[in-house]
N, C-alpha and C positions, 0 to 999 in steps of 0.2 A: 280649192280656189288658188289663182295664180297672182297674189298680190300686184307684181309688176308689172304684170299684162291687164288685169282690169284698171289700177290707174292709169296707164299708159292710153288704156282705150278712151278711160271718161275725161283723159285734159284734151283728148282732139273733137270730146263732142262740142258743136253751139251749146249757146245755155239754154235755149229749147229744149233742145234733145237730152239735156240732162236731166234738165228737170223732167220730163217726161219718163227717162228711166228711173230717176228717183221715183216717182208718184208709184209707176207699175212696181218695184221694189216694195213699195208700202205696203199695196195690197198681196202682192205676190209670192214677195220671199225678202221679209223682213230681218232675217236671220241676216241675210247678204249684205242689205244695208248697213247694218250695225257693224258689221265686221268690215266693211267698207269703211264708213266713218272711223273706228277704229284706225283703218291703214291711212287714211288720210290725216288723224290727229286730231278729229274736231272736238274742239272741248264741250263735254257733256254738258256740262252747267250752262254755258253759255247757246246750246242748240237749245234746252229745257226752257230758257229763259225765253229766248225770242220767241220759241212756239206757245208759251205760257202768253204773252204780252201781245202774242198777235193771233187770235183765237178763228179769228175768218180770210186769213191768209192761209194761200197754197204753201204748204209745210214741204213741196219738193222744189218751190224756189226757196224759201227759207234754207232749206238743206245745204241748196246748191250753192246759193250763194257762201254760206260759210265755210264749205268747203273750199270754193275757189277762193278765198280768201287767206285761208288755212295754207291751200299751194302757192298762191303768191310770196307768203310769209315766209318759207322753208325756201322760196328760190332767193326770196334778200340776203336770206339768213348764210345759205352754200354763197351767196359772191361776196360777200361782206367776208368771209371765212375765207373764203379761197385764196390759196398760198400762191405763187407763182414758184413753180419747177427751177429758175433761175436764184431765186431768195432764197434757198438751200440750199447749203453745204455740202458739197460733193460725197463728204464721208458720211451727211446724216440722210441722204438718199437713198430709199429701197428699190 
């Protein structure tokens, strides 16, 4: 599996469509999801919890949604971080 090519696929899907491949993921090939979730960072505990708490909800919007949350977080996170190219010293540039 191509880590940066499957996320790169599922932040252009609608939340439909993700959710939908989440769902067929569940039944299908659970193995991928997990290691999915994995590359995206979703905290286990906190996926366990909502799916525990919400027992007659669709679990591939639950997914989804925390997932797309998870990728918001990590984009705050890279521009909050990000340095600008000119704020560096000529000599500490690679």
């Amino acid at each position: 599996m191509n880590t940066n090519t499957d996320l790169q696929a599922l932040e252009k899907m609608s939340l439909a469509d993700l959710i939908a491949h989440i769902n067929h993921l569940i039944a299908h090939d659970f193995s991928k999801l997990v290691y999915l979730l994995y590359a995206v960072d979703v905290p286990e505990k906190k996926l366990k919890q909502l799916l525990a708490e919400n027992p007659g909800e669709n679990a591939g919007k639950i997914i989804a949604q925390l997932m797309l949350e998870r990728q918001e977080q990590k984009r705050k996170s890279r521009e909050q971080f990000r340095q600008n190219p000119a704020d560096i010293p000529e000599d500490e540039r690679w």
